[in-house]
PyMOL CGO cylinders between C-alpha atoms (Angstrom):
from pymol import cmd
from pymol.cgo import CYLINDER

trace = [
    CYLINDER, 103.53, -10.84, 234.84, 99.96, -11.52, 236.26, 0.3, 1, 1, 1, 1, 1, 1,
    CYLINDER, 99.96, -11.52, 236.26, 101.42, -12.04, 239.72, 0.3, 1, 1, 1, 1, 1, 1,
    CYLINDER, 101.42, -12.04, 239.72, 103.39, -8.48, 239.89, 0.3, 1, 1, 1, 1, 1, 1,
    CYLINDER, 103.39, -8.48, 239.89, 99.93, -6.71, 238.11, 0.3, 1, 1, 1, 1, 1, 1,
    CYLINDER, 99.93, -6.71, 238.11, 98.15, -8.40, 241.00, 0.3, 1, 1, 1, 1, 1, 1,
    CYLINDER, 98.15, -8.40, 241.00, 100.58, -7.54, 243.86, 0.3, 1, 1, 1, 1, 1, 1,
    CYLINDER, 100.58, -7.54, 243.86, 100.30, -4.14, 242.45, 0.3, 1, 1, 1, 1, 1, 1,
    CYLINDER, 100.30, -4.14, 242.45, 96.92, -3.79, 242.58, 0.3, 1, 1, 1, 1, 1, 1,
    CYLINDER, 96.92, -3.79, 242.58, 96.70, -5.39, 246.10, 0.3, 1, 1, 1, 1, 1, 1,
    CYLINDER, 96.70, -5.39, 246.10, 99.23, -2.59, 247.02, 0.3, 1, 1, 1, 1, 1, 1,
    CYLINDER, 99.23, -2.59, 247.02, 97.14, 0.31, 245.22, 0.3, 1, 1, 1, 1, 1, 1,
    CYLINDER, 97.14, 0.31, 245.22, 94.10, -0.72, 247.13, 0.3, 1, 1, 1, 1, 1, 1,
    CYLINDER, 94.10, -0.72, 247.13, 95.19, -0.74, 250.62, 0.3, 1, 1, 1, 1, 1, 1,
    CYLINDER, 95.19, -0.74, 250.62, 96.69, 3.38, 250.11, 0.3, 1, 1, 1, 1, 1, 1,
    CYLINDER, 96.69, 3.38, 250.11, 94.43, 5.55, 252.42, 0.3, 1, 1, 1, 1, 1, 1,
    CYLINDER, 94.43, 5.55, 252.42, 94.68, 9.11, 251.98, 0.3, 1, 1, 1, 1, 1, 1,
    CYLINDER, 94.68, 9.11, 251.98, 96.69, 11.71, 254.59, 0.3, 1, 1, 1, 1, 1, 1,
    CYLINDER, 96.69, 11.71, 254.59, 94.36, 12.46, 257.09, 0.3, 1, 1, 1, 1, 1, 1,
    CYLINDER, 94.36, 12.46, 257.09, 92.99, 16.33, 257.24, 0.3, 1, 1, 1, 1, 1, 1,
    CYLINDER, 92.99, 16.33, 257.24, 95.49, 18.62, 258.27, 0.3, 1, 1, 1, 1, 1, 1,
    CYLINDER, 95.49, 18.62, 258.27, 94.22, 20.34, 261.85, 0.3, 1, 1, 1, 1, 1, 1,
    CYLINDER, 94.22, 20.34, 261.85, 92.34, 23.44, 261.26, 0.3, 1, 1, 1, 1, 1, 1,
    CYLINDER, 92.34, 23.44, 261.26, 93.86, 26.10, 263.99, 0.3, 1, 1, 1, 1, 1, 1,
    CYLINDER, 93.86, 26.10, 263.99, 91.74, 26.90, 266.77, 0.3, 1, 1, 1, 1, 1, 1,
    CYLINDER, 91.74, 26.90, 266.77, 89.79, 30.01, 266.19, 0.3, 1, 1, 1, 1, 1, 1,
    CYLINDER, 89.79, 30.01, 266.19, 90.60, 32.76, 268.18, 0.3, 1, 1, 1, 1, 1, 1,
    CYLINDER, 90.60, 32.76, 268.18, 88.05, 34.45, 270.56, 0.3, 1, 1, 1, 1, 1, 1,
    CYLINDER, 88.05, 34.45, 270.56, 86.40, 37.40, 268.75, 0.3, 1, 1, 1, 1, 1, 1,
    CYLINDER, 86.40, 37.40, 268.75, 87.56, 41.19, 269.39, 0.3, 1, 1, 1, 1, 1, 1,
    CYLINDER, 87.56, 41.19, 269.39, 84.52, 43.67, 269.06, 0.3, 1, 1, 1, 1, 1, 1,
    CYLINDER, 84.52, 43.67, 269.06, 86.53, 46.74, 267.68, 0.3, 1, 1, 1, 1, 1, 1,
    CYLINDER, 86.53, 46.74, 267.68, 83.83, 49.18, 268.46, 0.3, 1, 1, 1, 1, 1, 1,
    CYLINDER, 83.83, 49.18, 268.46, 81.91, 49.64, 271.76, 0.3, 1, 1, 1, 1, 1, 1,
    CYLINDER, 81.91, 49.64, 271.76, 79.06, 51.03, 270.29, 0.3, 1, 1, 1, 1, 1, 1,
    CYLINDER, 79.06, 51.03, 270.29, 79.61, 54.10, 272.73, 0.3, 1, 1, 1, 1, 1, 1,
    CYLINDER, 79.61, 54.10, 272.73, 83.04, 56.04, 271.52, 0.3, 1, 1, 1, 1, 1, 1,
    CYLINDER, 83.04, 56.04, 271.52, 85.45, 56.33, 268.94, 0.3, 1, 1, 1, 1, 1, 1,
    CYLINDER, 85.45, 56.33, 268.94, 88.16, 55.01, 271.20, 0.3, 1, 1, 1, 1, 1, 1,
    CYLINDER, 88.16, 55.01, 271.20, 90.25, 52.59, 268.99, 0.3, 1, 1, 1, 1, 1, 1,
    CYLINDER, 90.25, 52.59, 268.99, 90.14, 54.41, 266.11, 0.3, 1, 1, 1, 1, 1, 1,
    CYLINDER, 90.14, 54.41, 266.11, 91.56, 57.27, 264.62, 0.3, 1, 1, 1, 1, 1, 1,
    CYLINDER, 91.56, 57.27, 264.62, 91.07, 59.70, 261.03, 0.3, 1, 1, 1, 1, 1, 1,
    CYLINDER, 91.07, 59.70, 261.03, 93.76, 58.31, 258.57, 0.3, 1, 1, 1, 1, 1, 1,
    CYLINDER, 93.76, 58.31, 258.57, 96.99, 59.85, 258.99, 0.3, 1, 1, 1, 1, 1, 1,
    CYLINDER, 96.99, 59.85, 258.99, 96.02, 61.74, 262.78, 0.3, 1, 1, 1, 1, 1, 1,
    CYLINDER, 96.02, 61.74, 262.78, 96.17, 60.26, 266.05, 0.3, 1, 1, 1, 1, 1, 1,
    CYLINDER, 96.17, 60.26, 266.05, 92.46, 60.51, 266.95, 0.3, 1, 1, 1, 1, 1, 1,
    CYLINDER, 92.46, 60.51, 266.95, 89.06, 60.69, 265.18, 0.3, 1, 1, 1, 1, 1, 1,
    CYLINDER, 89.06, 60.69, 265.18, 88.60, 64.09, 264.18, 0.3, 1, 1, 1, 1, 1, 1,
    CYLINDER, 88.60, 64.09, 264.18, 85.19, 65.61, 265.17, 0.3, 1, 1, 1, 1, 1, 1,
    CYLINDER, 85.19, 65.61, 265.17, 83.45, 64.91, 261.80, 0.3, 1, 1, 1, 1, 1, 1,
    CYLINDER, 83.45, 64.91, 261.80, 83.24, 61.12, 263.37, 0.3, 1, 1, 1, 1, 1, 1,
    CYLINDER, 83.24, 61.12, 263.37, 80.64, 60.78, 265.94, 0.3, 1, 1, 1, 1, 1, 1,
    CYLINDER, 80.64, 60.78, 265.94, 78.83, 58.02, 267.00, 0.3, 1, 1, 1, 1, 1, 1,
    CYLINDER, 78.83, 58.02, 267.00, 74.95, 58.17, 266.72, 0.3, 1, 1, 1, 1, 1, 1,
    CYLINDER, 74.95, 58.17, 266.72, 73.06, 55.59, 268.52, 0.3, 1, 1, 1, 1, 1, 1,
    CYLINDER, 73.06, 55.59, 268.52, 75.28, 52.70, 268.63, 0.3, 1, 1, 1, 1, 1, 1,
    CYLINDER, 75.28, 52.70, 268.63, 77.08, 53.41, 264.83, 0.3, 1, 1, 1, 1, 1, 1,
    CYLINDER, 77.08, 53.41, 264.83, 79.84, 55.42, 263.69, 0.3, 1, 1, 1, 1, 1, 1,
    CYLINDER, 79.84, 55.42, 263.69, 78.48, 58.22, 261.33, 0.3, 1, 1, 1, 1, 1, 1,
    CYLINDER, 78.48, 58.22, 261.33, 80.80, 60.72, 259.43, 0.3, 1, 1, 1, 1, 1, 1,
    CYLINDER, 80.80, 60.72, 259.43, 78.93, 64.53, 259.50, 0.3, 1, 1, 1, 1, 1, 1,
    CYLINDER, 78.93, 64.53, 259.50, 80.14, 65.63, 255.67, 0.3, 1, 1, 1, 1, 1, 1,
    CYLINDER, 80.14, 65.63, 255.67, 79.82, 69.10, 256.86, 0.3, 1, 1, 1, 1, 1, 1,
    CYLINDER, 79.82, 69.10, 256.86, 81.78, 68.95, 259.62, 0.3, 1, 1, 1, 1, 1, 1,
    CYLINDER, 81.78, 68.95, 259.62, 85.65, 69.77, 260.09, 0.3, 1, 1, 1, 1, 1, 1,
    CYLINDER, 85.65, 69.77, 260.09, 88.32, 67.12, 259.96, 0.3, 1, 1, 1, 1, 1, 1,
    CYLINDER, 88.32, 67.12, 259.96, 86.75, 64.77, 257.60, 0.3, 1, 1, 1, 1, 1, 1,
    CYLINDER, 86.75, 64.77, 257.60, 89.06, 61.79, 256.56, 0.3, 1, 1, 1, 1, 1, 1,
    CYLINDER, 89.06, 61.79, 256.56, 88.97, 58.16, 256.41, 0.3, 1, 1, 1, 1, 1, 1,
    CYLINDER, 88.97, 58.16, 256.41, 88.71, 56.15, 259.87, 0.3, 1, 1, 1, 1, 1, 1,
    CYLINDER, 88.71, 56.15, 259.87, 90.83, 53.26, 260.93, 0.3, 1, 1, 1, 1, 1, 1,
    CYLINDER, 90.83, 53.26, 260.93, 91.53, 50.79, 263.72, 0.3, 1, 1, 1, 1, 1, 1,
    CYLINDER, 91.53, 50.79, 263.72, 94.21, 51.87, 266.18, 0.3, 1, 1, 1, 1, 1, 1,
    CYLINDER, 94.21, 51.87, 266.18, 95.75, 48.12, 266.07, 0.3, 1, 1, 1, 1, 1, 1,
    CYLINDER, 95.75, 48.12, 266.07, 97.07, 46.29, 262.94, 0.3, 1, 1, 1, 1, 1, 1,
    CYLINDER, 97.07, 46.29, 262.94, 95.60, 43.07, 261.95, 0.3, 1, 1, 1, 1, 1, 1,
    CYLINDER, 95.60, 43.07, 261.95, 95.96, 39.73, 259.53, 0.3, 1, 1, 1, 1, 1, 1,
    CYLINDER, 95.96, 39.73, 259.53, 94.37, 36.89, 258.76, 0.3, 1, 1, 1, 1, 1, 1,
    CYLINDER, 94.37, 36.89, 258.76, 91.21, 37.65, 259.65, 0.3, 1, 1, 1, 1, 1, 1,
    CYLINDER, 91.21, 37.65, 259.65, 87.66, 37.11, 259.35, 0.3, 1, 1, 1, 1, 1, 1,
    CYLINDER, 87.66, 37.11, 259.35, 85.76, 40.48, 259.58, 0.3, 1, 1, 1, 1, 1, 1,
    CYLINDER, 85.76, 40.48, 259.58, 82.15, 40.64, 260.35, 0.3, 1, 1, 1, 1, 1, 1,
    CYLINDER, 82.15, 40.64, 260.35, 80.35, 43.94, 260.65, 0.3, 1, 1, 1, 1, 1, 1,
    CYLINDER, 80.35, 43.94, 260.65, 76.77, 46.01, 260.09, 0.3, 1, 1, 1, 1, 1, 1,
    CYLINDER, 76.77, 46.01, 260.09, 76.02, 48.50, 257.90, 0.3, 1, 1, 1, 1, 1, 1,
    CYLINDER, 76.02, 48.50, 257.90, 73.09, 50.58, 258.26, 0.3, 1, 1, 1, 1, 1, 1,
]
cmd.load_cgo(trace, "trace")
């Protein structure tokens, strides 16, 4: 009995754990807005940005006076992302 509770023990000891599984390589980051234009985006449900969305030195800024308010949204579709942004 001592010499199969030893083997065992010999056995337990020499068990390494599964390495780390490879992270995937990141991807190269996509700026989504040039700082310049609305181009690549579009109010909710329309195919551009309606004229309440300007840009004002370098940000998107809705006018809440202005015509054709609605929400904005990337032209492209995305998943599993990480999203980094400013908000002024």
């Amino acid at each position: 009995m001592h010499i199969f509770l030893g083997s065992l023990l010999a056995l337990a000891s020499l068990h390494q754990p599964a390495p780390p599984a490879e992270q995937p390589a990141k991807a190269k980051p996509l700026a989504l807005f040039d700082g310049k234009t609305t181009k690549g985006w579009h109010t909710y449900l329309k195919p551009t940005a309606e004229p309440a969305w300007t840009v004002v030195d370098g940000a998107l800024q809705l006018n809440p006076q202005a015509p054709g308010q609605g929400d904005l949204v990337t032209d492209g579709e995305y998943e599993n992302f990480e999203l980094e942004l400013e908000w002024k």
